[in-house]
Every structure is written in C-alpha cells, then in structure tokens.
N, C-alpha and C positions, 0 to 999 in steps of 0.2 A: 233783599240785601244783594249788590252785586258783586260779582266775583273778579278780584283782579287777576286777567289772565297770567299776565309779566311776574307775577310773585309764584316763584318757581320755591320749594324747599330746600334749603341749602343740604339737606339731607341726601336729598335726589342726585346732586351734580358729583358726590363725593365718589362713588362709583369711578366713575369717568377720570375723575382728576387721579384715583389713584394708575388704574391701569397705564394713566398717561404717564405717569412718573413713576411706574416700572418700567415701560418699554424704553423713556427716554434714558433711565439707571441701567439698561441691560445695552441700549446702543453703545455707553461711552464703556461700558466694563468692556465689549468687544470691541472696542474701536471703530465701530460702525458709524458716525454720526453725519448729519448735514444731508439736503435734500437724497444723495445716492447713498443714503447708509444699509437702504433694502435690499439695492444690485450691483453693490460695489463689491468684489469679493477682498481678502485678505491675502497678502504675496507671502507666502511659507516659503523657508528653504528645503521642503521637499518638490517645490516646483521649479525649483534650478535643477535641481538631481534628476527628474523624472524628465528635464531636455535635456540636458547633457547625457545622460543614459539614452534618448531615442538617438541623437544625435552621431553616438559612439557603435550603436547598432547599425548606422546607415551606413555610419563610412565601414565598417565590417562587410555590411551587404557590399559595397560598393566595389570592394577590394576582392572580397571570392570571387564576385561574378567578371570582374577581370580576370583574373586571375584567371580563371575556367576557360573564359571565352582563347587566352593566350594560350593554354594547353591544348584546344582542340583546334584552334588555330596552327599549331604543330604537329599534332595529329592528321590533320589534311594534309599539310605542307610532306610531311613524308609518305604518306599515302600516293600524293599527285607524280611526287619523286620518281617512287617506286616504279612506278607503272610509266612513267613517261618512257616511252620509247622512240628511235630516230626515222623519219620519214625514208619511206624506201626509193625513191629517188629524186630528191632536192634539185631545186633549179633556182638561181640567181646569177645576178651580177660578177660575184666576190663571192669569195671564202675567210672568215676571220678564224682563225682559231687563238683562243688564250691559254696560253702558257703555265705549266703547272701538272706536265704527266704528259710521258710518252705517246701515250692513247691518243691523244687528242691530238697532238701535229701529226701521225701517222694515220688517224681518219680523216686527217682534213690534206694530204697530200694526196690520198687516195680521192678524194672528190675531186680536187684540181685537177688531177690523170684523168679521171672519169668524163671528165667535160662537163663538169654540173657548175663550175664557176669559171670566168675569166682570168681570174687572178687570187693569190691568197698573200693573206698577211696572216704572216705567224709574232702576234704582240706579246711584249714582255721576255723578249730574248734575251738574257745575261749578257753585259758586255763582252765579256769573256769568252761566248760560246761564237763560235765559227759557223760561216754558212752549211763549209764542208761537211764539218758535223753532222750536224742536221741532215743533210742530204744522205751520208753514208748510216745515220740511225735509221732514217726510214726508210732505206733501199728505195729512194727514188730515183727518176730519169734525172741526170745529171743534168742535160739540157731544157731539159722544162723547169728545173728549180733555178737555172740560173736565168732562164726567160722572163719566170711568171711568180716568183715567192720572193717577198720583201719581207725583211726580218723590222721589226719594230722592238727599240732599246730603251726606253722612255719609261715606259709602263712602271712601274712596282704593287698594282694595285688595280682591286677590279674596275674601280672608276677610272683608271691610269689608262684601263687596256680599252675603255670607252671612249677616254678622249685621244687617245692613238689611232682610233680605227677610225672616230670621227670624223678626224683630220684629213689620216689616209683616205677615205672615200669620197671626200668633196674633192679632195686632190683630185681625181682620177673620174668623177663625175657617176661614183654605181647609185642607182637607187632601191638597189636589196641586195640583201648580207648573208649567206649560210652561217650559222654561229657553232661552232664548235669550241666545246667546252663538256667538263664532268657534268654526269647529270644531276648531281647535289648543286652543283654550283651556275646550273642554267636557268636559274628565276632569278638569282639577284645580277648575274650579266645581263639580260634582258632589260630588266629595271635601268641601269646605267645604261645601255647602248639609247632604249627610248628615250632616257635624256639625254645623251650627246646628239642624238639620231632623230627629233622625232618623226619626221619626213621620209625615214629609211624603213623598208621594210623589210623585217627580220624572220631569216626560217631557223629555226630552233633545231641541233641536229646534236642530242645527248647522248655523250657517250658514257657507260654504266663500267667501272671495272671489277672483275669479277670475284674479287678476292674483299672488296665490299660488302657485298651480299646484300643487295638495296631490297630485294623482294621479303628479308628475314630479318629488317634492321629492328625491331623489337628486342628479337634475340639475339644480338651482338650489339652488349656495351656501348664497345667501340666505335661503332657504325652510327649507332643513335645517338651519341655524343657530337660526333663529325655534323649528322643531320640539322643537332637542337643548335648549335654553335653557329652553322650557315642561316639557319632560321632567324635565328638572332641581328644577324645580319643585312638577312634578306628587309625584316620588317624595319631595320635602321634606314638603309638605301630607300624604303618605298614612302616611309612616313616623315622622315630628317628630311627637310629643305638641303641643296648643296649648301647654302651661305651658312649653315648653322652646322653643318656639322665638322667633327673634328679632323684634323689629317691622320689620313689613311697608319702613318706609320707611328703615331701617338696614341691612338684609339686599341692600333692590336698591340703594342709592346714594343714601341721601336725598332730599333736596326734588325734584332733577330727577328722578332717579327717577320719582319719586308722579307728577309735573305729565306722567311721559309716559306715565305707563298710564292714564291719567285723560282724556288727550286723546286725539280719535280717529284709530283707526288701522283699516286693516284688519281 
C-alpha cells in the first residue's frame, strides 16, 4: 500500500495554528503589530519626563559650571589686582593719566617732572576745574604744567577717556603711553585704550590707595564690592563688541552716575 506523503493530520498542524493565533492576539492587545511589531518599542509618557528631566539637569549643569567658572574668574581678577604693582621706572612717549582721584594726576605729574614722558594728558577734567587748580593740588612746576599738561574735557567714561587719549596721541604722533590710573580700575582702561590704541604701546603704572587695602580686599566688604563691580565691568569692556553695547551713562545710572566717576575718588 503506498503512503501519501502530502496527507499531513490535521491534527498535527493545530499546534501551530494555535500558538500562531496567540502571538498574533497578544501583538494587537499590545499594539505591536505589522512587519516591526518585534522592534518597534511603545512611546510612554514616562519617556517625555525622563528628557525633559535630563534635559533640566544639563541646563542646571550648565548654569553652576558658569557660574563657578565667573567666581573664580573674580577671584583671579582680584588676586592679579592685589599684587599688580607700578614699574620702577617707566619710559614712554606720553603720560595719560585718568581722572577719578587725586593719586593719580599727582603720580602722573611726578613722572612728567621725572622725564619718563614727553607730555601728559590728564582726561576727564570737569569743565569746571581749572588748570590752576590742578597745578596748585599737585605742587607742581608751574612752568612745566603749562609747557607739557593738556587737560582733556570730553571724557565722562572709561571708553571716553580711551577715545580722548586716542585722539590726543595721533594728534601729537606718540607710539607708547604710561597709563596711570587706580589699580582696580587698570584692566578695564587697558582693555579700551587697546581698542582706541591698538598700534599704541601701553605701560601700565597702577596706583593702589591705601585706605583700600587691596592686599586684604577679602576682609573689607567694601573693597570687594568696589573690586566685584569693576569686574563686572571689566568682562562687559572685554566681551561686549563697541556696536552692541550700551552708553556709558545709561548702563551705570545716568547723570549721577557720570558726575560720580568723574569726581574724585580713590
């Protein structure tokens, strides 16, 4: 008798057909179905949460680690302060000194006596104030201040007293400046003279007053207030484009503002 191979027991295939119509009953209960129903996974809304949560961590990260880096950024900046001291005997062109404390036009007439510059401009003079003045504050030669010191009226501002001095020294053809000014406030004139200047070579001659106390500015409020405020400053002048930033006497508070960096201080 022969044996039809093709006559299969319908017994035999039932097996199969069931498993097959569980798996396909379990694809569409999960919504699995269609060729990717094995590697397609399912969108939960815990997988909006669990990016929005990494998401909300980074900008966190992102924000300390500025943040930090802007503190110690400040930390330096008063550290460099501290310790900057004025070269023991300066040689240039010119003498600029910026206006804003006694100290500083009476160290920069004493360099001009001294024969360390040609000439000085004292920027940011008060309309108001007198050469005389001037001359009789710092007990200087009468004849050599009216020889060699040009008072600059223009100014109201540290970029003011950049493009004063600018001016002044293409006028007059120097190619290096003694810069005299406080020593909290000789990073960010630097910054402004190299842009009005950048052709100009700049010696840096910081004068510290002592009633500051820049070697202990930790420990005096005060001091580190003064510091974190020109810091502020300084990284506006270094990172602000000129075109984008704002005028000088809008950004610190108007007319008072102007009339107190103008007046002398420390």
């Amino acid at each position: 008798m022969s044996r039809n191979i093709d006559a299969v027991p319908i017994s035999a295939s039932l097996p199969s057909m069931e498993i097959r119509r569980l798996v396909s009953e379990g694809a569409v209960a999960t919504g699995r179905t269609g060729p990717r129903a094995k590697t397609t996974g399912v969108w939960r809304p815990h997988s909006v949460h669990a990016i929005a949560r990494r998401i909300v961590v980074g900008a966190f990260g992102l924000v300390l680690a500025a943040a930090g880096a802007f503190v110690l950024g400040f930390v330096g900046f008063a550290v460099s302060v501290s310790l900057d001291e004025p070269p023991a005997a300066p040689t240039a062109d010119a003498i600029v000194a910026l206006t804003g404390g006694k100290d500083r036009v009476v160290e920069a007439t004493e360099l001009l006596a001294a024969g360390r510059g040609r000439r000085l401009l004292i920027s940011g003079v008060h309309p108001q104030t007198r050469a005389i003045d001037i001359q009789r504050m710092t007990e200087s030669d009468r004849a050599m201040f009216a020889c060699c010191v040009d008072l600059g009226r223009t100014a109201a501002s540290t970029a003011g007293n950049a493009r004063e001095a600018a001016e002044w020294a293409r006028g007059h053809g120097f190619s290096s400046l003694i810069v005299v000014t406080s020593a909290y406030h000789m990073p960010r004139s630097l910054v402004e003279l190299d842009h009005a200047l950048p052709d100009v070579r700049m010696v840096p001659f910081p004068v510290a007053h002592p009633d500051l106390a820049l070697d202990r500015w930790y420990l005096r409020p005060a001091t580190a207030k003064l510091l974190f405020s020109e810091y502020v400053k300084y990284m506006y002048a270094r990172f602000v484009p000129a075109t984008m930033r704002t005028p000088p006497t809008v950004l610190a508070g108007g007319a008072g503002a102007r009339a107190a960096e103008t007046s002398p201080q420390p």
